[in-house]
N, C-alpha and C positions, 0 to 999 in steps of 0.2 A: 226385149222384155218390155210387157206394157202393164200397170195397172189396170186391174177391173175398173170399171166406171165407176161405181160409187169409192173406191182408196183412192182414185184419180179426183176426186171432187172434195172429198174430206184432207187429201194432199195438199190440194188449190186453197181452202177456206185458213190450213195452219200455216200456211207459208204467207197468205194476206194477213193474218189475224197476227203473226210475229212482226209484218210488216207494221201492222197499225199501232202496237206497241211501241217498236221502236221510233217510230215518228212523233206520237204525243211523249214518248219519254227524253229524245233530242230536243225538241220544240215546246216545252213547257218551260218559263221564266225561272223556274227554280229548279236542279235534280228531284227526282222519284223520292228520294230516300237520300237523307245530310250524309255525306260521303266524308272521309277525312283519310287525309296522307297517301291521296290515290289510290283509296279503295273502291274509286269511280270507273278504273281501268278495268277490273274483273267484269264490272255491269257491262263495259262495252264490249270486252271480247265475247262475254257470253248471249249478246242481243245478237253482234253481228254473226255469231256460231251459229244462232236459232234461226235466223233469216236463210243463211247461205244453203244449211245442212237440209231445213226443210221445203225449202226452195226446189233441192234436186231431186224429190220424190213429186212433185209440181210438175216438172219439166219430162221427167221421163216420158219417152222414150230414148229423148236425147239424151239421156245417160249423163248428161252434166257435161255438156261439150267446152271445149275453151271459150269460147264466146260466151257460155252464161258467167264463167269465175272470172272475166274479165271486167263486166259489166257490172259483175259483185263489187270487185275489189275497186273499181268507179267509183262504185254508190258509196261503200265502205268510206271514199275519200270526201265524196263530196258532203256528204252530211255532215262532218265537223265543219269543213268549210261555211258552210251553210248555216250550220247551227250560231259558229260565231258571228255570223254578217245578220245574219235575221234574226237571235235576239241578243236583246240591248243587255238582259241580266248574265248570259253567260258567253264564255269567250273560247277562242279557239286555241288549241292544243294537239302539238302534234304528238306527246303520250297518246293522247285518245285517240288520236288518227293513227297513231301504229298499232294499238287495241283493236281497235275495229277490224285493219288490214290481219293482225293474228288469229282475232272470229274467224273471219276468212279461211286464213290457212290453215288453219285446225280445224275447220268445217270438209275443206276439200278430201285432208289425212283421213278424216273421219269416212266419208263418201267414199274413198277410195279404200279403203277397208270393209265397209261394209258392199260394195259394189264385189270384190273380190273373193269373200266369205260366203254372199246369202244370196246377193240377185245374179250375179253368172255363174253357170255349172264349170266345175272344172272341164277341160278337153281334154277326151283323152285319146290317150296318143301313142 
């Protein structure tokens, strides 16, 4: 199964465009929006859901092989990492590192649901 070119190009632009989000919003001196009592964790698992999820309409053909949820749940890691070592106002946290990792995997449950309903035909048999 392949995207037409132009759902293949507007795939490309929401999967950079969540990317670029979630970058200025890890790497800005301050959170987006004053967070309290870990209501920081929903923003993370729902950036890294938005990356991963539409990431693999980006990728298709590869249908979201191991290697890209690999390289997700990498990225997933290293940007708290990151985030705490490079800036000085906020710090690292492995709540958020397990948020991002849960983006993740509820991005994959997602994909694989919607891969199983809408983009491969049943086989029949």
């Amino acid at each position: 199964m392949t995207l037409p070119a132009p759902w293949k190009t507007l795939a490309w632009l929401a999967y950079l465009l969540c990317w670029a989000v979630v970058l200025v919003a890890m790497f800005i001196p301050q959170p987006p929006v004053p967070m309290t009592h870990g209501s920081d964790k929903i923003g993370h698992l729902l950036a890294l859901f938005g990356v991963a999820f539409s990431g693999c309409f980006a990728v298709l053909p590869g249908l979201c092989e191991k290697r890209y949820w690999i390289w997700t749940a990498v990225a997933a890691i290293a940007l708290e990492c990151l985030q705490g070592a490079l800036v000085a106002e906020r710090q690292f946290s492995l709540w958020d590192m397990a948020a991002n990792l849960a983006g993740v995997a509820l991005a994959g449950a997602a994909w694989r649901l919607v891969l199983r309903r809408w983009l491969v035909p049943a086989r029949a048999g």
